[in-house]
Structure formats: structure tokens, C-alpha cells
BANU-909974 format. One record per residue: residue number from 1; z, y negated, x of N, C-alpha, C in turn. Coordinates in Angstrom, 3 decimals, padded with zeros to 6 digits. Layout:
 num       nz       ny       nx      caz      cay      cax       cz       cy       cx
 NUM        Z        Y        X        Z        Y        X        Z        Y        X
...
// end
This chain:
 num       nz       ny       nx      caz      cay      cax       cz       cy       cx
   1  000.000  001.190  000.847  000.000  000.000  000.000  000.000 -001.241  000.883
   2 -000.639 -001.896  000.335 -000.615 -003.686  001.027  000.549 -004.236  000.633
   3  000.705 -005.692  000.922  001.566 -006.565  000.652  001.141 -007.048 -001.000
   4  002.143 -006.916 -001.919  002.046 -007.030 -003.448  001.938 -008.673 -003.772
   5  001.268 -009.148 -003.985  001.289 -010.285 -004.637  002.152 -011.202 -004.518
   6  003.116 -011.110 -005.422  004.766 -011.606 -005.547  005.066 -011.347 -004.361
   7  005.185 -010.701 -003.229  005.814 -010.669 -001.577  004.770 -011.495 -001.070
   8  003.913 -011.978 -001.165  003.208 -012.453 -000.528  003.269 -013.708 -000.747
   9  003.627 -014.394 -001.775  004.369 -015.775 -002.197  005.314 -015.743 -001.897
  10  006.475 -014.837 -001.534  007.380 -014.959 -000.917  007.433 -015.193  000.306
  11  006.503 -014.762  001.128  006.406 -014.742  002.399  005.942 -016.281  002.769
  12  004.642 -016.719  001.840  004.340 -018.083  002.232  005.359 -019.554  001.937
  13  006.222 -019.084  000.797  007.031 -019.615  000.723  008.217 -020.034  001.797
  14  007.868 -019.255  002.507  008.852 -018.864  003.756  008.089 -019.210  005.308
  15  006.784 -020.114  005.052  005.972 -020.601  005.622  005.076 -019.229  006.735
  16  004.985 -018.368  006.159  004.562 -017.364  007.269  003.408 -016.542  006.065
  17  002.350 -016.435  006.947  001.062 -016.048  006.612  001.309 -014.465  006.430
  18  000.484 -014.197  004.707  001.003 -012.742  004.616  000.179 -011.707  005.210
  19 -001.472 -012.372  006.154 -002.335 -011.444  006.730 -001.298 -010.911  008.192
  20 -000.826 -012.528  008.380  000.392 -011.948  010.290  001.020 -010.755  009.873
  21  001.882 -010.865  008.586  002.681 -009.849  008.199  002.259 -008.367  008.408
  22  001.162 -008.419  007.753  000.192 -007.183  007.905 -000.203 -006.464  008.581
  23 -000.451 -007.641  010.045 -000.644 -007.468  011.122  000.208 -006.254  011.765
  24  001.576 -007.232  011.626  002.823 -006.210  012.022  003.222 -005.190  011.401
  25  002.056 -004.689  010.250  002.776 -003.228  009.788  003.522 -003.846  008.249
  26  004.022 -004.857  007.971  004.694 -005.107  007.058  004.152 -004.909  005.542
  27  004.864 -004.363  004.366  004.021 -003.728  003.750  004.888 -003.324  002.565
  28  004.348 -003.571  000.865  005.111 -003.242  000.040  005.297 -002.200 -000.152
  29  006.354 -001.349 -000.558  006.695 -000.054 -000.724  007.265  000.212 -002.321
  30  007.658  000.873 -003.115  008.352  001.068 -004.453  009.198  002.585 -004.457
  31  010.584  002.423 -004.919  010.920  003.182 -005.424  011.862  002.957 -006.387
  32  012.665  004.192 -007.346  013.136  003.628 -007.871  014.427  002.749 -008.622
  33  014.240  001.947 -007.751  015.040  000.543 -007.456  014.022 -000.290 -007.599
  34  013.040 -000.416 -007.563  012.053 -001.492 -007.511  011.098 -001.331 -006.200
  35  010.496 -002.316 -006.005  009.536 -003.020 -004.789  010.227 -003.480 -003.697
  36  010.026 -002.908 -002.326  010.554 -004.141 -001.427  009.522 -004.058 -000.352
  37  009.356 -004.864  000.235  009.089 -005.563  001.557  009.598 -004.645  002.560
  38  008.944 -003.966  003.139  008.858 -003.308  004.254  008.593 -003.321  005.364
  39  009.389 -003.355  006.125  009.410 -003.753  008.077  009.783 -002.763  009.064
  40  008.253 -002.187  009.495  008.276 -000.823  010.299  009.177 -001.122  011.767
  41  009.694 -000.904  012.100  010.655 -000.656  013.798  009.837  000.156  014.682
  42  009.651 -000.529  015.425  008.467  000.210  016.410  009.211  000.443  018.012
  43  009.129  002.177  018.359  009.106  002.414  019.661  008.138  003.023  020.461
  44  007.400  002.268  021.183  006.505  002.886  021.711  005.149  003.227  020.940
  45  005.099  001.985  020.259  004.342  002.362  018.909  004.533  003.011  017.667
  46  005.517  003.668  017.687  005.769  004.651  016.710  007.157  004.519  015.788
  47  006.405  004.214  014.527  007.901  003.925  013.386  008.861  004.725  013.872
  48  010.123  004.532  013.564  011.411  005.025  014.320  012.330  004.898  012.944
  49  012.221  003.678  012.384  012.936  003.294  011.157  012.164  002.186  010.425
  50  012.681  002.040  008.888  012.229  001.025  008.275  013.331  000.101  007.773
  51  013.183 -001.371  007.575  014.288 -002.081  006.782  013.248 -002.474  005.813
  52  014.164 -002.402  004.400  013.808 -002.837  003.123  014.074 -003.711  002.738
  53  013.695 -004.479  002.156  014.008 -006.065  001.491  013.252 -006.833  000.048
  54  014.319 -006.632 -000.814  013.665 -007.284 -002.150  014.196 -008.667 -002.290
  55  013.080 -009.347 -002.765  012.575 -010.748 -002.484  013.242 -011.325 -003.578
  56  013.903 -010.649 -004.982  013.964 -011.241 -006.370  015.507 -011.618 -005.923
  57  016.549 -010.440 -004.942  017.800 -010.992 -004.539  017.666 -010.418 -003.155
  58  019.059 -011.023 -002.777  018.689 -010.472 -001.091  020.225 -009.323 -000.998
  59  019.026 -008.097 -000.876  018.996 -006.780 -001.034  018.615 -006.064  000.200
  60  018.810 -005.513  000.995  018.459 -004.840  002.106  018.883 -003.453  002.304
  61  018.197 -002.875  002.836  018.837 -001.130  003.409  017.944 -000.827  004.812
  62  018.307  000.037  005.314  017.240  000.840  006.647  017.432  001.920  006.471
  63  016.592  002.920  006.703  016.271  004.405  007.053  017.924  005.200  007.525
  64  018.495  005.553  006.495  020.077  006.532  007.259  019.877  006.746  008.444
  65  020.419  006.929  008.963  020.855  007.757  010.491  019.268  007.688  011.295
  66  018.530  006.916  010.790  017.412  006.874  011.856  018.051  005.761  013.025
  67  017.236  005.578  014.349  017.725  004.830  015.220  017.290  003.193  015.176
  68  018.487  002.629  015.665  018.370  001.130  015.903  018.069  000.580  016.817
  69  017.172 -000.276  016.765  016.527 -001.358  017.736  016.029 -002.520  017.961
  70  016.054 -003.673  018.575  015.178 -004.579  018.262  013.835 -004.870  017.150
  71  013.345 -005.643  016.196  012.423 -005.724  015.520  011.467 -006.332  016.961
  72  010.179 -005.847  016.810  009.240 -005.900  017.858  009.532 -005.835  019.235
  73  010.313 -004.916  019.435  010.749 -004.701  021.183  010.257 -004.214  021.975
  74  008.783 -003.892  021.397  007.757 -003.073  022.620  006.853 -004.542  022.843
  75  006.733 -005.688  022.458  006.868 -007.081  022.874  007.109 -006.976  024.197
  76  008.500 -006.336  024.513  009.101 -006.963  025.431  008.142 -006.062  027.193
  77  007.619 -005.271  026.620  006.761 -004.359  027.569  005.552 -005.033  028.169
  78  004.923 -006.065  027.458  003.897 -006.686  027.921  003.837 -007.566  029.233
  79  002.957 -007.236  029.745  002.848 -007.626  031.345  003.260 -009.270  031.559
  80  002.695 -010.097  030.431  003.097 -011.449  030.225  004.601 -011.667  030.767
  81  005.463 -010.901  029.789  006.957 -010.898  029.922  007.238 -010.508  030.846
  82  007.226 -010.226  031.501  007.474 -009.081  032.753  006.778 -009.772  034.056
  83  006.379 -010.683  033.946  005.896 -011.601  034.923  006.530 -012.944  034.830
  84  007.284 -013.389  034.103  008.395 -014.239  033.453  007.866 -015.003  032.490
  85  006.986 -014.441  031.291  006.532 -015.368  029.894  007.721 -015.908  029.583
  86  008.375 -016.595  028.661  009.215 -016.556  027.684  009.208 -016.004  026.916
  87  010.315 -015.581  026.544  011.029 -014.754  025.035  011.411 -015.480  024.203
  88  011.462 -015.014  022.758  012.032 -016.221  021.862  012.544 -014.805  021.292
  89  013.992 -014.969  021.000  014.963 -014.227  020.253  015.390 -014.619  019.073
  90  015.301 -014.534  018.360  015.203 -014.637  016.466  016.384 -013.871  016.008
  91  016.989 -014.441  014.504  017.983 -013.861  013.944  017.366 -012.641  013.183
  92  016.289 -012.728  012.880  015.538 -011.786  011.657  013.975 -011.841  011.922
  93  013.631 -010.849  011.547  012.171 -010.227  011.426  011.645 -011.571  010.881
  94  011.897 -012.480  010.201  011.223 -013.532  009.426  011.156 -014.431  010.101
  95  012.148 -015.444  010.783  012.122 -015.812  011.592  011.344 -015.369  012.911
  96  011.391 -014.540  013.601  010.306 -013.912  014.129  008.786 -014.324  013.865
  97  008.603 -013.545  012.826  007.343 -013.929  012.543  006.907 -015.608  012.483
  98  007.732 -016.220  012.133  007.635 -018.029  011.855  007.392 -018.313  013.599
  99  008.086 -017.837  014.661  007.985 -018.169  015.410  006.963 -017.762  016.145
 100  006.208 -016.457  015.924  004.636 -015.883  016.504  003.977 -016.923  015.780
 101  004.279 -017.225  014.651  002.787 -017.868  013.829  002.734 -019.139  014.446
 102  003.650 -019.835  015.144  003.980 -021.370  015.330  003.402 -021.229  016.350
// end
């Protein structure tokens, strides 16, 4: 599934473009509880865990007992960084993204 409509006004509302989102994997999901906003955790490329997030209240969960990590921390692997780019460290995946898009 893509990003649903309604998340996607949420997202711009939140000044961040819902194609970037996409970019990163981000992506509506449903069960039943509703719709949320979905944010894959990537190691090494490879989902590890997901955090959920519904947009109508602020509602969150992640994957049980899957493992924790930085949101985009294979970022931190790129030769840029590692040659001394700057890092920008963010409270949240959203923020994050506000700050790639800027």
C-alpha cells in the first residue's frame, strides 16, 4: 500500500513532502485498530522493525520484541559521513525527514 490520502495531508501539514516519505519506505498500513503511518527501521537495508502512528490521535506502537535502533542509521555508513559530513540528529522520524527535505 502507498501513503493514504488523509496521511498524506498529514504529512504536508507537517511541511514534509509525502513522495520523500515514500522514498524512505514510509507507508500506510491497516489493521484492526484502524490506519497508521508506517516507518520501516532499516539495518543494513533490511526492515528489522516497524513504528506505527495514527495521525487522527497520537497513537504509536513498534514491532514486540523486534530490535531497536536509530531511524535511518545506515545514513550513518555513507562515505560522506565518514569523511566528516555533518550529522543532524532529530527527535523523531518527522523531524528527520523536515530536515533531509530542507
Amino acid at each position: 500500500m502507498t501513503i493514504h490520502e488523509r496521511h498524506k495531508i498529514w504529512l504536508e501539514g507537517r511541511g514534509i513532502d509525502p513522495a520523500l516519505a515514500e522514498k524512505f519506505g514510509i507507508e500506510t498500513t491497516r489493521d484492526d485498530h484502524g490506519y497508521w503511518l508506517t516507518v520501516p527501521y532499516l539495518e543494513d537495508g533490511k526492515v528489522i522493525n516497524r513504528k506505527f502512528r495514527q495521525t487522527t490521535e497520537k497513537r504509536h506502537k513498534m514491532v514486540s520484541g523486534a530490535p531497536l535502533l536509530l531511524w535511518n542509521a545506515d545514513c550513518l555508513r555513507d562515505p560522506a559521513v565518514e569523511k566528516g559530513q555533518p550529522v543532524i540528529i532529530t527527535e523523531g522520524e518527522w523531524d528527520a525527514l523536515a530536515a533531509i527535505q530542507a
